[in-house]
DRENPA-3360 file (N, C-alpha, C; in nm, 2 decimals, always signed):
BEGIN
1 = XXXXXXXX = +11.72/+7.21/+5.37/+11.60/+7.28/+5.39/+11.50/+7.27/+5.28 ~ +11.56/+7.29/+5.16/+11.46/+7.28/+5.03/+11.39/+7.09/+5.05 ~ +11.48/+7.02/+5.07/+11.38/+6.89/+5.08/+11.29/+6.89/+5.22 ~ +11.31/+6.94/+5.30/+11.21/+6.95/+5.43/+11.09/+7.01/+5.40 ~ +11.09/+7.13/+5.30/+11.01/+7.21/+5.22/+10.90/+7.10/+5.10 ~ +10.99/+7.01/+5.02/+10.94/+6.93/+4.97/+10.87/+6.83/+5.01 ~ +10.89/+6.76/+5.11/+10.85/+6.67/+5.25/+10.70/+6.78/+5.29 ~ +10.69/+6.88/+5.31/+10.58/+6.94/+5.36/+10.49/+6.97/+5.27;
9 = XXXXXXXX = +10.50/+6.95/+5.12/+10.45/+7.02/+5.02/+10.39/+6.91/+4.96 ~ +10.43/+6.74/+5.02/+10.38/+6.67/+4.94/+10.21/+6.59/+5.01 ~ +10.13/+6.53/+4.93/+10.04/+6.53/+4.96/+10.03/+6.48/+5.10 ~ +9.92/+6.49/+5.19/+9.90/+6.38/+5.30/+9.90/+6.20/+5.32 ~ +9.90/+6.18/+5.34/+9.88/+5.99/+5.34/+9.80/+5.98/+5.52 ~ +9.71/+5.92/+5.45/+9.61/+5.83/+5.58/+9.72/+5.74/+5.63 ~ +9.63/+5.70/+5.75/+9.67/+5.62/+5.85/+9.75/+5.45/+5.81 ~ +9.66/+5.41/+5.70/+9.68/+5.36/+5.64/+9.84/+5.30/+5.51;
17 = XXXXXXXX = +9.85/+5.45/+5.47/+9.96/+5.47/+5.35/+10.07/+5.42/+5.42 ~ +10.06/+5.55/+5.56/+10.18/+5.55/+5.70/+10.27/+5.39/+5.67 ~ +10.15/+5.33/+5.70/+10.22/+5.18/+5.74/+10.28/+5.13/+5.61 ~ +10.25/+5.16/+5.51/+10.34/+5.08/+5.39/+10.40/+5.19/+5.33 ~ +10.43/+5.29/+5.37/+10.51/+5.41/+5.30/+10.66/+5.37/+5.32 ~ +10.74/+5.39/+5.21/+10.87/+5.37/+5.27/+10.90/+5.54/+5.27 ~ +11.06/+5.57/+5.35/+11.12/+5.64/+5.35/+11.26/+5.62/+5.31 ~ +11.32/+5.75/+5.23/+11.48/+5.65/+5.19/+11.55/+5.78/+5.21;
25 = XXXXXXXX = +11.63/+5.77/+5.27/+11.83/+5.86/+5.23/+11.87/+5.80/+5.18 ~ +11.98/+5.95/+5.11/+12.10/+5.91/+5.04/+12.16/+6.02/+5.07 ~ +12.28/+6.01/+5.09/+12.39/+6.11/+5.14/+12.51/+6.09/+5.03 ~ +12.56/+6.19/+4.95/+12.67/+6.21/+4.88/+12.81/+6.25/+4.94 ~ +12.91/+6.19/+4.91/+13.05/+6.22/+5.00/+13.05/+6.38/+5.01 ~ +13.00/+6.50/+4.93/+13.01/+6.60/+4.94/+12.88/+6.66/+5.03 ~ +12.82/+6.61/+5.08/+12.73/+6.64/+5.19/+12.56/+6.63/+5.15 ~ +12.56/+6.66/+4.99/+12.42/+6.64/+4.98/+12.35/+6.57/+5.02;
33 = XXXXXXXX = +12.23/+6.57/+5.05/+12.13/+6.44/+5.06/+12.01/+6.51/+4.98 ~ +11.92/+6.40/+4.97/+11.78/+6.39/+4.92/+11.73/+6.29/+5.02 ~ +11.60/+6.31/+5.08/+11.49/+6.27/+5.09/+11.34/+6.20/+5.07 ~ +11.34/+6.12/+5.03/+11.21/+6.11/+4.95/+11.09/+6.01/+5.06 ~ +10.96/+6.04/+5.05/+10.87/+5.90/+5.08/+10.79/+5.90/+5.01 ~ +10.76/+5.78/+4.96/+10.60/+5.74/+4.86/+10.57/+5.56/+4.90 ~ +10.48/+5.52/+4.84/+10.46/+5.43/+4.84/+10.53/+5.29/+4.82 ~ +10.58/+5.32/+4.73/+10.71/+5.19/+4.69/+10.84/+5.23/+4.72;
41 = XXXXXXXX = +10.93/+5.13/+4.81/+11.04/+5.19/+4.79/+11.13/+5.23/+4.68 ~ +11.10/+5.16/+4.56/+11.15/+5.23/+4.44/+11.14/+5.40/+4.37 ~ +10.99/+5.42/+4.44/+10.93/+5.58/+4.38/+11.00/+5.64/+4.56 ~ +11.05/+5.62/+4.63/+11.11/+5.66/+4.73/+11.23/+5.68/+4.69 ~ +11.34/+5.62/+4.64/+11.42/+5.60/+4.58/+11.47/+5.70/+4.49 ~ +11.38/+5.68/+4.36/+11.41/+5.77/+4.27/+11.36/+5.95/+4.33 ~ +11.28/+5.95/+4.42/+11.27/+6.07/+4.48/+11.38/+6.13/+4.56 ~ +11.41/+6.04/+4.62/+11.55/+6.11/+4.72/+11.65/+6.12/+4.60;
49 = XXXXXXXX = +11.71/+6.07/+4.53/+11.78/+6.10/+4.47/+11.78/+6.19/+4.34 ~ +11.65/+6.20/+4.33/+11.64/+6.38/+4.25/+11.64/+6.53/+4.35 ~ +11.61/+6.44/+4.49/+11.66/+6.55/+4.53/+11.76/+6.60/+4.61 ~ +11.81/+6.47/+4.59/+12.01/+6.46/+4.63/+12.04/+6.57/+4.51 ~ +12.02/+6.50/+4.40/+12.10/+6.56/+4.28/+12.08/+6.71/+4.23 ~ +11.95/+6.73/+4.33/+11.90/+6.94/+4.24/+11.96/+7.00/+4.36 ~ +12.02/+6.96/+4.49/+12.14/+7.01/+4.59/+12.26/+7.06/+4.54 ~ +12.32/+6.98/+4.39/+12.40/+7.04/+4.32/+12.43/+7.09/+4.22;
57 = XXXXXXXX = +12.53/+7.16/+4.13/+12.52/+7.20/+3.95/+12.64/+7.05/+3.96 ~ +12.71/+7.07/+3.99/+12.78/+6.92/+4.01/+12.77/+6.81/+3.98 ~ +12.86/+6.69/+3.93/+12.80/+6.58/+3.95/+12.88/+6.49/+4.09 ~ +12.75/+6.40/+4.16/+12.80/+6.39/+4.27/+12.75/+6.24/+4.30 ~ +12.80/+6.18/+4.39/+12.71/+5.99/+4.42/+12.63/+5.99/+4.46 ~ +12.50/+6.10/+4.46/+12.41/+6.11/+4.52/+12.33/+5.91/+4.50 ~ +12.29/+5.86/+4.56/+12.24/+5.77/+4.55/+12.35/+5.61/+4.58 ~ +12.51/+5.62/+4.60/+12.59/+5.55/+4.61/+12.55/+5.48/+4.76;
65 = XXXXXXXX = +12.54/+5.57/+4.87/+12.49/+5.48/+4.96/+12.37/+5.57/+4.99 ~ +12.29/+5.46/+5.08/+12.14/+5.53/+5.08/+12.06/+5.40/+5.21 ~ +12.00/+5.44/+5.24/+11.90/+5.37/+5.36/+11.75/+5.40/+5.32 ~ +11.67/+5.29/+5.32/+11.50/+5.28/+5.32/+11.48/+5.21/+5.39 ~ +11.37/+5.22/+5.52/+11.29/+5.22/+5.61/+11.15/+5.23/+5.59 ~ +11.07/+5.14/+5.66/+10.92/+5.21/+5.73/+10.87/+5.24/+5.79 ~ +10.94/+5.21/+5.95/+10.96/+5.33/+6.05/+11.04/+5.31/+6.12 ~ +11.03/+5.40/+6.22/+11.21/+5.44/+6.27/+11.22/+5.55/+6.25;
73 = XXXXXXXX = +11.32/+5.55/+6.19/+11.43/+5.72/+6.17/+11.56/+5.65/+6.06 ~ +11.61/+5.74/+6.05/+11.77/+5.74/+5.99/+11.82/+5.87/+6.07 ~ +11.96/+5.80/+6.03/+12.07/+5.91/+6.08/+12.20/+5.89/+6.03 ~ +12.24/+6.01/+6.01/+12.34/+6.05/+5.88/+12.46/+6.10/+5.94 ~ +12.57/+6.12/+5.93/+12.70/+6.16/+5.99/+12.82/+6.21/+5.86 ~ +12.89/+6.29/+5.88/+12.98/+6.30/+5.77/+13.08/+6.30/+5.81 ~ +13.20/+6.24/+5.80/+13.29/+6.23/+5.84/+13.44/+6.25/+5.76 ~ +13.47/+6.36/+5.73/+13.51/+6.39/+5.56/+13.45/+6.38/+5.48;
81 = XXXXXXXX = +13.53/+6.30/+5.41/+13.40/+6.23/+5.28/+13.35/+6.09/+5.30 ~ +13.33/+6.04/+5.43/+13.33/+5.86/+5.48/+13.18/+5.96/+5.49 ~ +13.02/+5.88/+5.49/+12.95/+5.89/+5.50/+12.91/+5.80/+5.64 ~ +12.85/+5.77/+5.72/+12.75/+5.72/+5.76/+12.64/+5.73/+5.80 ~ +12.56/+5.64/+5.74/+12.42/+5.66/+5.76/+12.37/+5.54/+5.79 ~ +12.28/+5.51/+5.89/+12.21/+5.42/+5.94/+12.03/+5.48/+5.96 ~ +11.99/+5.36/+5.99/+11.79/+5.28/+6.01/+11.77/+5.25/+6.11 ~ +11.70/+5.30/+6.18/+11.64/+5.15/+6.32/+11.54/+5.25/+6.37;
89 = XXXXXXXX = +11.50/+5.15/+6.44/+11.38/+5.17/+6.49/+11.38/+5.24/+6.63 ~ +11.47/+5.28/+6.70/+11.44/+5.44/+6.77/+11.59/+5.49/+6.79 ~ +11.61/+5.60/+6.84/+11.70/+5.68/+6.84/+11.80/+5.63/+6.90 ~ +11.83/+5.53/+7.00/+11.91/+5.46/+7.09/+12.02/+5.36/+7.01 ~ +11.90/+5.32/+6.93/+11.97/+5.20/+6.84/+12.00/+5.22/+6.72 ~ +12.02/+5.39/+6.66/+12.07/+5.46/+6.55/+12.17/+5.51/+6.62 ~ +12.18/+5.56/+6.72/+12.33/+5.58/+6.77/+12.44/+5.46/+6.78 ~ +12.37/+5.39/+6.86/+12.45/+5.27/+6.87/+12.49/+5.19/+6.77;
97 = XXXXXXXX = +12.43/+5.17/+6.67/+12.47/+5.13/+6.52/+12.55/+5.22/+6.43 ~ +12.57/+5.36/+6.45/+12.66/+5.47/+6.39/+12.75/+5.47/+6.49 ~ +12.72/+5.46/+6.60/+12.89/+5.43/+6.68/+12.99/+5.32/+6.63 ~ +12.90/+5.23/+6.64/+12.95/+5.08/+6.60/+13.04/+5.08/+6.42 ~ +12.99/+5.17/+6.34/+13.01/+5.18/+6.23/+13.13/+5.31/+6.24 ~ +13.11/+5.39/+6.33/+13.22/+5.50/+6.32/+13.37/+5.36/+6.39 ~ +13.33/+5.29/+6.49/+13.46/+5.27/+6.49/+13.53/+5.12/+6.43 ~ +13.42/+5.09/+6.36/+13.50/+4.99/+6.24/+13.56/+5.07/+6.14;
105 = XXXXXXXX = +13.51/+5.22/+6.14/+13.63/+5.25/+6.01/+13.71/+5.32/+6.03 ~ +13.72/+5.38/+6.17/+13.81/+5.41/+6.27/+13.94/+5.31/+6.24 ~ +13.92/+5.19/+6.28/+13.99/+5.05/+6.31/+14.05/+5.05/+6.14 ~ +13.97/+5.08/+6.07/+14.04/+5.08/+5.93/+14.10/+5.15/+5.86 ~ +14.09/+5.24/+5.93/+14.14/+5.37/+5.87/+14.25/+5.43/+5.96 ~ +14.24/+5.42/+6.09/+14.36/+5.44/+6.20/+14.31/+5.57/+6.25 ~ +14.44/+5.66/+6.29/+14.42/+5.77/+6.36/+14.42/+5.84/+6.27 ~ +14.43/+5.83/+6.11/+14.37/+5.95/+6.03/+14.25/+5.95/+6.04;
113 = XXXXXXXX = +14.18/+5.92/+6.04/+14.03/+5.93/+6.03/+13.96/+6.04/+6.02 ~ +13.95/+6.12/+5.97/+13.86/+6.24/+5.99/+13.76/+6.24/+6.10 ~ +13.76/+6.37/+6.16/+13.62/+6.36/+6.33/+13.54/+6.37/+6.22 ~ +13.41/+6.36/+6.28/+13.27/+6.36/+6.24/+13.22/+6.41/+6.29 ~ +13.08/+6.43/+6.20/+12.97/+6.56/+6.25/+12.82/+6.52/+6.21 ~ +12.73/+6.54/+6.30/+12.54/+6.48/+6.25/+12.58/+6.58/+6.11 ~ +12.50/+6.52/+6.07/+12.46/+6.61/+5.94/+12.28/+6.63/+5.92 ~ +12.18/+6.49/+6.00/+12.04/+6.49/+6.01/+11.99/+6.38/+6.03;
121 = XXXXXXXX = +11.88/+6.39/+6.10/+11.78/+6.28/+6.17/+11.64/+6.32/+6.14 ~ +11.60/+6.19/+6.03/+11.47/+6.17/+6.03/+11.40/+6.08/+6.05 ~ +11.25/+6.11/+6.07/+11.21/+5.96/+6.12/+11.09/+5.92/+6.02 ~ +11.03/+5.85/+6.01/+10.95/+5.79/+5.92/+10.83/+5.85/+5.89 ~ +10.77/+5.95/+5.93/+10.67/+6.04/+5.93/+10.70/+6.18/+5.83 ~ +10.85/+6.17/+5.86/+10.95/+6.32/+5.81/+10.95/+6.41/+5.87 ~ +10.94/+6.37/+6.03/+11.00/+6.49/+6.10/+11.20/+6.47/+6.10 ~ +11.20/+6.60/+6.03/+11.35/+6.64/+5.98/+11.44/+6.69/+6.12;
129 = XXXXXXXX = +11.54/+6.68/+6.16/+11.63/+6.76/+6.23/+11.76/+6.80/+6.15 ~ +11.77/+6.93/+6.13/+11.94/+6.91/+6.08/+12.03/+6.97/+6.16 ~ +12.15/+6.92/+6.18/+12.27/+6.99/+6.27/+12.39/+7.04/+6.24 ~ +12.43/+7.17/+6.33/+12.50/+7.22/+6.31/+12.62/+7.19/+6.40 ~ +12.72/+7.17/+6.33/+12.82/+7.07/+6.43/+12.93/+7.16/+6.53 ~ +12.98/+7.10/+6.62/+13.14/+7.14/+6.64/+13.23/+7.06/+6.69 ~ +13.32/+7.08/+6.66/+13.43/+7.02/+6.67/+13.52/+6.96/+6.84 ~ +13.55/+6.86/+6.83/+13.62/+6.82/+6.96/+13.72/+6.74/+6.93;
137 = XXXXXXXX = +13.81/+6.75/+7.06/+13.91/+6.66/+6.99/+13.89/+6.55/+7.04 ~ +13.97/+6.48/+6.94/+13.94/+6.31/+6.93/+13.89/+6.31/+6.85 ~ +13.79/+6.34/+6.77/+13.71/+6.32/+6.64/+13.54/+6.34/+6.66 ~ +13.45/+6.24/+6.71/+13.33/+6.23/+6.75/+13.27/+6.39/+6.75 ~ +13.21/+6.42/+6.69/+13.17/+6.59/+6.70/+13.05/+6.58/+6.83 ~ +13.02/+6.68/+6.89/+12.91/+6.69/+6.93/+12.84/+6.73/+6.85 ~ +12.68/+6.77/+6.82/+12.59/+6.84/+6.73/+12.51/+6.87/+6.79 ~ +12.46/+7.05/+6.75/+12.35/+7.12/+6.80/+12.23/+7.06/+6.73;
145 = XX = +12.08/+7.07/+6.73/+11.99/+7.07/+6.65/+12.00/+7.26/+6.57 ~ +11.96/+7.25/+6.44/+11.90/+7.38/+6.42/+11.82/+7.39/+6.47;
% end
């Protein structure tokens, strides 16, 4: 919530910015994320991940894996501590690319695998969703929106 807060606090961008703005996640095995968008994906970068890192007193991989975009969405899953997070360009083909990735490590990991849960969906403007999960068996969570 504090980075959705920071996302609304930060300046506007014209029509213009929009189109070269990057957006980046980073999700840490312990759940954190940061958020960032600016101009270069580098000042995107270092933004998400200061605000991966003020999520914790901890130290944590905030920044180990991470996704940047310029539009689309991302979408984030936690799966124990297996992270996934995927980019694309609409919601269809972020599912389908986090399916695709839940069961390559399914395949690698076997029937331990920890189920999984949304953790958040944003799209390149920074409209944020976060979710509250539950549990099913077999693994795949369903998720509510907050």
């Amino acid at each position: 919530m504090a980075c959705f807060a920071l996302l609304l606090a930060a300046p506007g961008l014209s029509a213009a910015d929009e189109e070269t703005s990057w957006t980046v996640l980073t999700v840490a095995r312990n759940g954190n994320w940061g958020i960032a968008r600016a101009r270069t994906r580098s000042e995107a970068i270092a933004g998400a991940l200061d605000r991966c890192q003020a999520m914790t007193a901890d130290e944590s991989d905030c920044g180990g894996e991470l996704v940047a975009f310029r539009n689309g969405l991302a979408l984030a899953l936690m799966c124990g501590d297996h992270r996934v997070i995927v980019a694309a360009s609409d919601s269809e083909e972020a599912d389908s690319s986090a399916l695709d990735r839940l069961l390559a490590l399914r395949g690698l990991y076997g029937p331990d695998f920890p189920a999984c849960r949304h953790l958040l969906r944003i799209d390149s403007y920074g409209a944020l969703t976060t979710f509250k999960a539950r549990r099913v068996e077999g693994g795949y969570s369903l998720a509510l929106p907050k």
